[in-house]
C-alpha positions in Angstrom: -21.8 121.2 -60.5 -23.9 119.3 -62.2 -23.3 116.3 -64.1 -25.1 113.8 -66.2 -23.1 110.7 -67.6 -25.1 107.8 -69.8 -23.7 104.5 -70.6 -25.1 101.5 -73.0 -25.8 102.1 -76.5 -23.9 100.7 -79.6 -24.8 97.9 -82.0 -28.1 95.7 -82.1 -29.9 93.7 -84.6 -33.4 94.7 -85.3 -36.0 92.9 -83.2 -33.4 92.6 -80.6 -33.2 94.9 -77.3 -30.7 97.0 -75.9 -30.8 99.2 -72.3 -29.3 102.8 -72.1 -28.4 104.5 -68.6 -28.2 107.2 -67.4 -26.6 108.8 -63.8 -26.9 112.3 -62.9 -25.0 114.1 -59.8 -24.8 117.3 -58.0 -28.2 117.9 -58.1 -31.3 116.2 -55.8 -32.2 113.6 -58.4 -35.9 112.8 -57.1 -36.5 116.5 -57.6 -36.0 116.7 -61.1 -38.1 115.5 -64.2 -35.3 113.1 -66.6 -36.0 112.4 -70.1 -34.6 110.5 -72.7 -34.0 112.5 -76.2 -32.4 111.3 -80.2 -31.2 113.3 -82.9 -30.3 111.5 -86.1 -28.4 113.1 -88.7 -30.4 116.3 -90.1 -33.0 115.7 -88.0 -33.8 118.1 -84.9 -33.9 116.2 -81.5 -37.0 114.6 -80.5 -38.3 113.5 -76.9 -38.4 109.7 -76.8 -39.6 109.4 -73.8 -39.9 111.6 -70.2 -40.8 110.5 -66.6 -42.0 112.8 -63.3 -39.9 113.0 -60.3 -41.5 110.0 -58.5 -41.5 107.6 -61.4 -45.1 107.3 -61.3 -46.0 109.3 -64.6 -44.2 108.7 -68.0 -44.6 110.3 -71.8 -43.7 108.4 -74.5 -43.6 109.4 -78.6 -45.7 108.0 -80.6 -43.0 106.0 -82.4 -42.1 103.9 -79.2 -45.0 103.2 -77.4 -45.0 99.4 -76.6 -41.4 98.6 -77.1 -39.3 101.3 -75.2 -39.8 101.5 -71.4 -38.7 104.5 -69.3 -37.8 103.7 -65.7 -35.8 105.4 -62.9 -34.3 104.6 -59.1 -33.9 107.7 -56.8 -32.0 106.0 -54.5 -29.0 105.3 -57.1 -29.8 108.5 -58.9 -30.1 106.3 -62.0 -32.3 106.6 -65.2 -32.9 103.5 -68.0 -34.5 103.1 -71.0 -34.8 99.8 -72.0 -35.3 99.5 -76.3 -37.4 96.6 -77.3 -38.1 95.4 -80.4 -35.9 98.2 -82.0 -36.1 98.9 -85.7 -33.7 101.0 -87.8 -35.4 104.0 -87.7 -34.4 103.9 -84.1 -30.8 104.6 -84.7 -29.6 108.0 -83.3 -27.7 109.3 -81.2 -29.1 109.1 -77.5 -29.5 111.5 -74.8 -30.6 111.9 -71.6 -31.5 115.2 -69.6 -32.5 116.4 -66.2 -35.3 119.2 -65.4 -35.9 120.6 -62.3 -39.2 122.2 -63.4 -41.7 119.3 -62.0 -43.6 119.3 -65.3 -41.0 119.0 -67.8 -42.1 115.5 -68.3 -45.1 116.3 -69.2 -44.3 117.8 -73.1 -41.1 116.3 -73.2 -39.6 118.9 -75.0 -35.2 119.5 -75.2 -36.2 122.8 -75.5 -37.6 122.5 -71.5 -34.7 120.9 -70.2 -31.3 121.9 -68.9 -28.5 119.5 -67.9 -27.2 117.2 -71.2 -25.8 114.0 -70.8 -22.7 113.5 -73.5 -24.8 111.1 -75.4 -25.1 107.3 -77.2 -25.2 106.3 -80.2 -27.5 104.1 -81.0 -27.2 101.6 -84.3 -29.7 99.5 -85.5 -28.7 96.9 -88.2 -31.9 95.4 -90.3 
């Protein structure tokens, strides 16, 4: 079974930084593409940001380029984000999500990807 937990999130100024996390089991983690998803209010869920299997290729949206920074270690079966320079336009709620199709990472798409962590919400004060 398997299971994806996160952990982080809450309440940061804007300008300030804040690191989400992300553990997945019951599944061979450095087989699987991981992403990192948000979905304010109204608003369909977006990829933030996707990395391959090895760590060695990474998509990121427009909107976060330069300040967030998508990371992983295999060996704890462990995905981060870490949110620079956030803005409130940043604040949603926070997911991540495994793949095991190789080139889910690529389009970063929720549509492409199957196991959900619970999710984090994220708050940005200005």
């Amino acid at each position: 079974q398997v299971q994806v937990v996160q952990s982080g999130g809450g309440l940061v100024q804007a300008g300030g930084s804040l690191t989400l996390s992300c553990t997945a089991a019951g599944l061979t983690f450095d087989d699987y593409s991981m992403g990192w998803f948000r979905q304010a209010p109204g608003k369909e869920r977006e990829g933030v940001s996707c990395i391959s299997w090895s760590g060695g290729s990474t998509y990121y949206a427009d909107s976060v380029k330069g300040r967030f920074t998508i990371s992983r270690d295999n060996a704890l079966n462990t995905l981060y984000l870490q949110m620079n320079s956030v803005k409130p336009e940043d604040t949603s709620m926070y997911y991540c999500a495994a793949d095991a199709y190789s080139n889910s990472w690529r389009r970063c798409r929720n549509a492409d990807f199957g196991y959900w962590g619970q999710g984090t919400q994220v708050t940005v004060s200005s």
